[in-house]
C-alpha positions as CSV (number, residue, x, y, z in Angstrom):
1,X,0.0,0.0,0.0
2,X,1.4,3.6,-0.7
3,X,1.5,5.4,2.2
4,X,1.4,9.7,2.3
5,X,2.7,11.0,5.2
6,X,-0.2,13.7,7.3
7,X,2.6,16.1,7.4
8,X,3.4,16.5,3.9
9,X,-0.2,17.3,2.4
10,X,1.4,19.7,0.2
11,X,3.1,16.6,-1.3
12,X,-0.2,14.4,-1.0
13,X,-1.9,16.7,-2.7
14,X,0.4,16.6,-5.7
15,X,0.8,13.1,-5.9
16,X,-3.3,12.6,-5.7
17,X,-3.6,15.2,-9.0
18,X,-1.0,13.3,-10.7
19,X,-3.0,9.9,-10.0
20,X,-6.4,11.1,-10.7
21,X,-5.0,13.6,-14.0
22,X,-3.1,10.4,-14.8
23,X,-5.2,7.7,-14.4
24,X,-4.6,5.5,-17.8
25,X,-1.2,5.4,-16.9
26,X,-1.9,3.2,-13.7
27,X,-3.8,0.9,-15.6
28,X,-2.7,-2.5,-14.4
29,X,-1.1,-4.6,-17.0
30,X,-3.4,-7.6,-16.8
31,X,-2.1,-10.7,-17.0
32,X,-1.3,-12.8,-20.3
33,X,0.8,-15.8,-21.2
34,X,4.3,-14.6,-23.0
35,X,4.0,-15.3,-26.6
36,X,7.8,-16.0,-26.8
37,X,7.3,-19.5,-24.4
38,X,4.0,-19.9,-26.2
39,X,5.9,-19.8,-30.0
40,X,8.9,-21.8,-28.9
41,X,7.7,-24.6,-31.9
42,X,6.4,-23.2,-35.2
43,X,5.2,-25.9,-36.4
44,X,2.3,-28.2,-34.7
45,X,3.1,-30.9,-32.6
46,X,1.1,-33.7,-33.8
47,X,2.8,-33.3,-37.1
48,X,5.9,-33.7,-35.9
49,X,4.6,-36.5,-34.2
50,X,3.7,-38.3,-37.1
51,X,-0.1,-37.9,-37.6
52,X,-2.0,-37.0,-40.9
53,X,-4.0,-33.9,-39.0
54,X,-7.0,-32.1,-40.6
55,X,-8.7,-28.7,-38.8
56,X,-12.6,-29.0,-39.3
57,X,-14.1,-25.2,-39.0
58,X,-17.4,-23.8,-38.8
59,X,-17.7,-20.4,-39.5
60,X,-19.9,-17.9,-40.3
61,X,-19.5,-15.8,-43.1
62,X,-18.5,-12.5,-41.1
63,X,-15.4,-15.0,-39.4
64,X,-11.9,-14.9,-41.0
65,X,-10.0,-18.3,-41.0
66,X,-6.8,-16.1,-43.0
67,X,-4.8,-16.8,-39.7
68,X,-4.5,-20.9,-40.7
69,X,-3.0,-20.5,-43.9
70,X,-0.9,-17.4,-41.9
71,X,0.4,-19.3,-38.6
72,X,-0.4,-22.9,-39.8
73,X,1.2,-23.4,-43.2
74,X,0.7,-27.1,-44.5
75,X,-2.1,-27.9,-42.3
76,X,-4.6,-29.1,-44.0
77,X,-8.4,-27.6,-43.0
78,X,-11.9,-28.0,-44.2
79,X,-14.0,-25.2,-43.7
80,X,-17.9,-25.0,-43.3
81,X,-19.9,-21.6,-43.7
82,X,-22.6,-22.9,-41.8
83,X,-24.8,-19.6,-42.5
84,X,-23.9,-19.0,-46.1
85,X,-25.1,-21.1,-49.0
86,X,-23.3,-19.5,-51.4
87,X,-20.1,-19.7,-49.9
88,X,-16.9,-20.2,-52.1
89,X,-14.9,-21.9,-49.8
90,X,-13.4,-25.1,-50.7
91,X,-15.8,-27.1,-48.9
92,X,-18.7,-24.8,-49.3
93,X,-21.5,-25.3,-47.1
94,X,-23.5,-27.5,-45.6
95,X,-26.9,-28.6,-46.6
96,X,-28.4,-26.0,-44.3
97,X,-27.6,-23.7,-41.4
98,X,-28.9,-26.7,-38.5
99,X,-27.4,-26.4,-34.9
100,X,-24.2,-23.9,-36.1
101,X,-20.7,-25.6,-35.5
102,X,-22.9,-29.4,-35.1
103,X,-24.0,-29.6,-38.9
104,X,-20.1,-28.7,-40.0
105,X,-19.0,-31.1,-37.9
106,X,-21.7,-33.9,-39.0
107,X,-21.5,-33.0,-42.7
108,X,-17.8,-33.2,-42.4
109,X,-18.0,-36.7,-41.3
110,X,-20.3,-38.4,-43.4
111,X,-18.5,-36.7,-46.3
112,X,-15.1,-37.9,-45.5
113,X,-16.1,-41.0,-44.2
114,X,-13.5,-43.3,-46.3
115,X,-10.8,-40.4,-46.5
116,X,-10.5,-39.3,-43.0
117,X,-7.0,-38.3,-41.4
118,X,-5.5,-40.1,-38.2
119,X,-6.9,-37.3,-35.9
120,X,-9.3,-34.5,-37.0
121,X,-9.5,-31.2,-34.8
122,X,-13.1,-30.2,-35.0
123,X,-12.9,-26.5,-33.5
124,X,-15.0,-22.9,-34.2
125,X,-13.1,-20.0,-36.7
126,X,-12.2,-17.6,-33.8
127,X,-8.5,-17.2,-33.4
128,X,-9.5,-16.4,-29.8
129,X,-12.3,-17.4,-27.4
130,X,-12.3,-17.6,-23.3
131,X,-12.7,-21.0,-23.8
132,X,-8.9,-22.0,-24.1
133,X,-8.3,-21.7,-20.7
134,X,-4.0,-21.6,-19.6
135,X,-2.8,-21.0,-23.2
136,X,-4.0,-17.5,-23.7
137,X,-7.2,-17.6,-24.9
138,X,-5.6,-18.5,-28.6
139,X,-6.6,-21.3,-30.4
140,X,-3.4,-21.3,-32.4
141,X,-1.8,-22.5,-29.5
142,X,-3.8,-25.0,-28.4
143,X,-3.7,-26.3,-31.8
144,X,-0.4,-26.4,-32.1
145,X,0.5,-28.0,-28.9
146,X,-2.3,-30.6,-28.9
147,X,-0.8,-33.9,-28.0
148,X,-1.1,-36.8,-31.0
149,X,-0.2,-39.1,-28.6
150,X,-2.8,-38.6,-26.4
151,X,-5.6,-38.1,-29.1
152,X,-4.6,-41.6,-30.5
153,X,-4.6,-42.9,-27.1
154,X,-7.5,-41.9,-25.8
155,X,-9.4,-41.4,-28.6
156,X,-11.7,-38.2,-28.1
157,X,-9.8,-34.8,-26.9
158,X,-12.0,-32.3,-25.6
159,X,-9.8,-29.1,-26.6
160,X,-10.8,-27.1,-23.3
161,X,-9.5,-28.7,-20.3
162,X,-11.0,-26.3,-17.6
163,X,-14.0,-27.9,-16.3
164,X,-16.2,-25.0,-15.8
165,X,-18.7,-24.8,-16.8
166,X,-20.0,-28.4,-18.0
167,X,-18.5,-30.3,-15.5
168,X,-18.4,-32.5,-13.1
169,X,-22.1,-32.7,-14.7
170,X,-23.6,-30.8,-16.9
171,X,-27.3,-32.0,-15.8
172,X,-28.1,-34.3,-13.3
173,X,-30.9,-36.6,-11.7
174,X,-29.9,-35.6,-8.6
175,X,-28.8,-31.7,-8.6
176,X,-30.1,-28.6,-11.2
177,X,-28.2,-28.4,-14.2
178,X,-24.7,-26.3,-13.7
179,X,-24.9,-23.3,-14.3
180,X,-23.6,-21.3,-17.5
181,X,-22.0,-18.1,-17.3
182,X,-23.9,-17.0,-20.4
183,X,-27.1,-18.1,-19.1
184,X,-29.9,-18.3,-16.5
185,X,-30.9,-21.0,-14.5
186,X,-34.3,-21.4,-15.8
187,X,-32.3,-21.5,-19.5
188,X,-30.1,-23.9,-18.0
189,X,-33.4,-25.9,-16.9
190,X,-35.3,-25.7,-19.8
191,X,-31.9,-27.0,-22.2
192,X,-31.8,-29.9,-19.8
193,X,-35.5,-31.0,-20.5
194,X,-34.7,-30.6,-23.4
195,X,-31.4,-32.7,-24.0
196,X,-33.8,-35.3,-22.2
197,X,-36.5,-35.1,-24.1
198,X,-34.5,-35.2,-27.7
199,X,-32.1,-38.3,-26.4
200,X,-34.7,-41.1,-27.7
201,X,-34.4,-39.6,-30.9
202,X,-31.0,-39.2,-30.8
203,X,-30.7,-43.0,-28.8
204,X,-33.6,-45.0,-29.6
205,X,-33.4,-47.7,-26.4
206,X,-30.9,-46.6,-24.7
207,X,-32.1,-44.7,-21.4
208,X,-31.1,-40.8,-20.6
209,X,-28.0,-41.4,-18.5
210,X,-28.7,-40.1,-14.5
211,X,-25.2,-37.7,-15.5
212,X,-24.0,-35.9,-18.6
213,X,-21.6,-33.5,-18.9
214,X,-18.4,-32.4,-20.2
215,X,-16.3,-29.1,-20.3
216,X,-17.8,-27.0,-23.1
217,X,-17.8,-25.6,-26.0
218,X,-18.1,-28.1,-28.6
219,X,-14.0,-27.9,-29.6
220,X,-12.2,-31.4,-29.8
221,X,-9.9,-33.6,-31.3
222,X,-10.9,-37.7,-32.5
223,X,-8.9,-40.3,-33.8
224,X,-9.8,-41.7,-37.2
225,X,-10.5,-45.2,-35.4
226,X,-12.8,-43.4,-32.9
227,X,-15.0,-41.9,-35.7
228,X,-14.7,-45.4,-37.5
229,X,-16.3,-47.2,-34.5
230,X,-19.4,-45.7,-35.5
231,X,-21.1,-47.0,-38.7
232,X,-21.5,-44.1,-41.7
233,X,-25.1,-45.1,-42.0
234,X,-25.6,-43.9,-38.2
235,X,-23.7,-40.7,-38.5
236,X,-26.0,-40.0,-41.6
237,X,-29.3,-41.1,-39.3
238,X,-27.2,-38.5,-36.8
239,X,-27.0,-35.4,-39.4
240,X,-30.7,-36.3,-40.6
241,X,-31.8,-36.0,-37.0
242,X,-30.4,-32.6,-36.8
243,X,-31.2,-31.6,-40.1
244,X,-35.2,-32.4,-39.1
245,X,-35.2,-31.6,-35.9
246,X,-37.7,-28.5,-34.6
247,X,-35.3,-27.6,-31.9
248,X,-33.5,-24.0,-32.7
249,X,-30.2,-23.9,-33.9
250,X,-28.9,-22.8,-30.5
251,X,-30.8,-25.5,-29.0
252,X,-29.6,-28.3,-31.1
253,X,-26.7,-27.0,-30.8
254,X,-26.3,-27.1,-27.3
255,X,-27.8,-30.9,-27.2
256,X,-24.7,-31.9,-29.4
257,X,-22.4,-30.1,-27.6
258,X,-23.3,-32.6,-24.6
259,X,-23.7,-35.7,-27.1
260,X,-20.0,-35.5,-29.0
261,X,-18.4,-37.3,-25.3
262,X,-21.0,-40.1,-25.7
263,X,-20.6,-40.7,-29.8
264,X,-16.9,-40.4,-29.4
265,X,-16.0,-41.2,-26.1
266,X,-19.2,-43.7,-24.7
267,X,-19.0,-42.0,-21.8
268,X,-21.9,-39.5,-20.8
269,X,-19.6,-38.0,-18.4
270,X,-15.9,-37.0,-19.8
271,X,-14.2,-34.9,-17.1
272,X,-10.5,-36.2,-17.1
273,X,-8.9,-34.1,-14.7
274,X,-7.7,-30.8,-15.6
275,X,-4.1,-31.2,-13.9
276,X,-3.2,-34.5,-16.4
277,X,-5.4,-32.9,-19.6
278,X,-3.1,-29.5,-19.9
279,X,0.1,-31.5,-19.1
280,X,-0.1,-34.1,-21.1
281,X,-2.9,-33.1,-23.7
282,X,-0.9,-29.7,-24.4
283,X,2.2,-29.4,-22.4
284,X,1.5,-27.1,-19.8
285,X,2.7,-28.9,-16.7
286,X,2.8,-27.5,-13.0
287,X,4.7,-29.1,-10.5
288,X,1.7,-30.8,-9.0
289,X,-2.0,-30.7,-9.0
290,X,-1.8,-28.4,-6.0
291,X,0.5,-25.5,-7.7
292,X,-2.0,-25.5,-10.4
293,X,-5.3,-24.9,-7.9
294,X,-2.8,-22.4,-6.0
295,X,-2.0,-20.8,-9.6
296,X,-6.3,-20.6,-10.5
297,X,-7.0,-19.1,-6.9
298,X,-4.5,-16.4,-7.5
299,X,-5.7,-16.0,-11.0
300,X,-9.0,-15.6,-9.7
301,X,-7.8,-12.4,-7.2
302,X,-6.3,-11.3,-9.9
303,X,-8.9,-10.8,-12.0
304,X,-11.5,-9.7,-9.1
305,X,-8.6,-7.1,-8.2
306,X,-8.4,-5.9,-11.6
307,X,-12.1,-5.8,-12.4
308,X,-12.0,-3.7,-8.8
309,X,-9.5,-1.4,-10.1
310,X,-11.0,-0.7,-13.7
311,X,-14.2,0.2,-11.9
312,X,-13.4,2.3,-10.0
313,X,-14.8,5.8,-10.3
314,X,-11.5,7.4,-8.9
315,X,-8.1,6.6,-9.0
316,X,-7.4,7.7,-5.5
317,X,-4.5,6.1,-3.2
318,X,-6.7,2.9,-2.4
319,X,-6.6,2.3,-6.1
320,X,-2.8,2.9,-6.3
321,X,-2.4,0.0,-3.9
322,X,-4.7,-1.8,-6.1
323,X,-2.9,-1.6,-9.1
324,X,0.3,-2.6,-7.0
325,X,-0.7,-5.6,-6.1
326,X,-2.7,-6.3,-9.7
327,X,0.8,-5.8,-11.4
328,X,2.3,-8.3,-8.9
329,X,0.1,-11.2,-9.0
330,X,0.1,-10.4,-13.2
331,X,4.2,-11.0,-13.0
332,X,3.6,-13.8,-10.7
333,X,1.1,-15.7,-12.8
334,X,2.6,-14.8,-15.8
335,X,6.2,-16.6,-14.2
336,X,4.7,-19.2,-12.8
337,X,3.2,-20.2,-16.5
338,X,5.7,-19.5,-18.4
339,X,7.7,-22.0,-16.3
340,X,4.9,-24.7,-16.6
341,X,4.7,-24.4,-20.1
342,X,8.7,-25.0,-20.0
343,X,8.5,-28.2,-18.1
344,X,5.6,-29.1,-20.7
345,X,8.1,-29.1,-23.6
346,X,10.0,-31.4,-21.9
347,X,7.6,-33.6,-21.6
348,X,5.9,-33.5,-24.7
349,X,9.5,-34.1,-26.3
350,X,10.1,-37.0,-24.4
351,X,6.6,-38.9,-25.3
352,X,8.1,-38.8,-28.6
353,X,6.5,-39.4,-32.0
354,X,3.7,-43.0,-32.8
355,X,6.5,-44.6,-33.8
356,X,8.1,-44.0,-30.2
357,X,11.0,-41.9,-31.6
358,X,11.8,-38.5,-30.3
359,X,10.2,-35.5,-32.0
């Protein structure tokens, strides 16, 4: 905290004009990974590694997918328009605009059926979302240091490892459905009457499971074999579902973002835990379990410090201290990552390629 001596107010006085006259210079610098440990590989790891890897993108027509061809040369990409029929995009559209990034993703797969590379990263045409949790909020970086290894060894990816919100349950028999940031519980009720509604549709025979949920937002990577061990023909009856349905777009939507785990995975509930998913899904590896919750909670402060600070309606010397402290925990955070994503490069150099050979 700064402290201004009572017997100075002269001084005092001076320094508060400077704050307040100053203000934008005091902004705290809000923490954010350091693109030079983030870039340390240009290319993307899975290549390296040996795997045929194709980028499946829904986008709509306002969305710019420029940055593949400009930060991922060679990588091979289909891209869907999903609200633009007349798109001229090497793959074009799909049939129709039905439940956003779920028809790309269908049509894609019954398309490409017999052709389809050893692991397929279906994700949305936004360089960056909130929904890429430790590595910045850029996709480019999670694409690049996804972990082949543990695509083709687990066979279904989920490309967000931070469990809220969807998990440990996105709906339950036995507790209200968890609740979404970007929406309100009765929303969150009335999506989960529907997912139950729509899963004998989706399922015939097979009753709703008591749990579902996984960590959103419909981004993942699939082995070929994965996609395989479902027949073409039910994949088809899958896009023809959605293609037919009455639900909205966002609410079909929302049904397959809680239905690619079960498809891919057969599990309702996918919620590996988030420690082993960053470190050995994208090399980002704390010491322990521990030093990552420690990292989160002071992430947290961080942010409710900052979000403190930036609302203020003054920058008076209360706010001074705040800004102090903001800047610390930024450096802190920012050190502490940066280290973790170190220690990730190790490791993801020493899983090697399929073949077992160092990448």
């Amino acid at each position: 905290m700064v402290k201004i001596g009572l017997r100075r107010p002269v001084i005092a006085s001076a320094v508060l004009i400077t704050v307040l006259s100053l203000g934008w210079l005091l902004r705290p610098v809000a923490w954010r990974p350091s693109r030079a440990t983030l870039n340390l590989r240009s290319s993307i790891l899975s290549h390296r590694q040996g795997y045929n890897v194709e980028l499946v993108i829904a986008r709509a027509k306002t969305e710019r997918t420029d940055w593949i061809l400009q930060e991922l040369p060679g990588i091979s990409s289909a891209v869907y328009v999903v609200d633009d029929s007349s798109s001229t995009e090497p793959t074009g559209a799909p049939q129709t605009n039905k439940g956003n990034d779920a028809i790309a993703y269908l049509s894609y797969i019954v398309d490409n059926y017999d052709a389809l590379p050893d692991i397929a990263i279906f994700t949305h045409a936004h360089r960056e979302g909130w929904n890429n949790g430790f590595l910045g909020e850029r996709s480019l970086e999670v694409i690049k240091r996804l972990n082949g290894i543990r695509v083709e060894r687990e066979g279904y990816v989920n490309l967000r490892c931070d469990w809220s919100p969807g998990c440990p349950h996105w709906i339950s028999d036995s507790e209200p459905p968890s609740k979404d940031s970007k929406d309100t519980s009765a929303a969150n009720e009335k999506q989960a009457a529907t997912f139950r509604a729509v899963w004998p549709e989706l399922h015939p025979g097979i009753p709703v499971p008591s749990e579902v949920g996984q960590a959103c937002c419909a981004q993942f990577a699939t082995s070929r074999d994965r996609i395989l061990a479902t027949p073409r023909a039910r994949w088809n009856d899958y896009r023809d579902w959605l293609l037919g349905t009455n639900l909205t777009d966002s609410e079909s939507s929302r049904v397959w973002e809680y239905t690619w785990q079960y498809v891919l995975a057969g599990k309702a509930v996918w919620c590996p835990d988030m420690s082993s998913c960053y470190c050995d899904g994208f090399g980002v590896c704390f010491k322990s379990p521990i030093k990552m919750t420690e990292w989160l909670t002071e992430k947290k402060l961080h942010d409710t410090l900052l979000d403190k600070y930036l609302n203020a309606q003054a920058v008076g010397e209360e706010m001074v201290g705040v800004k102090i402290q903001v800047d610390k925990l930024a450096a802190n955070l920012r050190s502490t990552l940066d280290k973790a994503i170190v220690r990730g490069d190790e490791y993801l150099l020493s899983v090697g390629n399929k073949e077992g050979n160092q990448v």
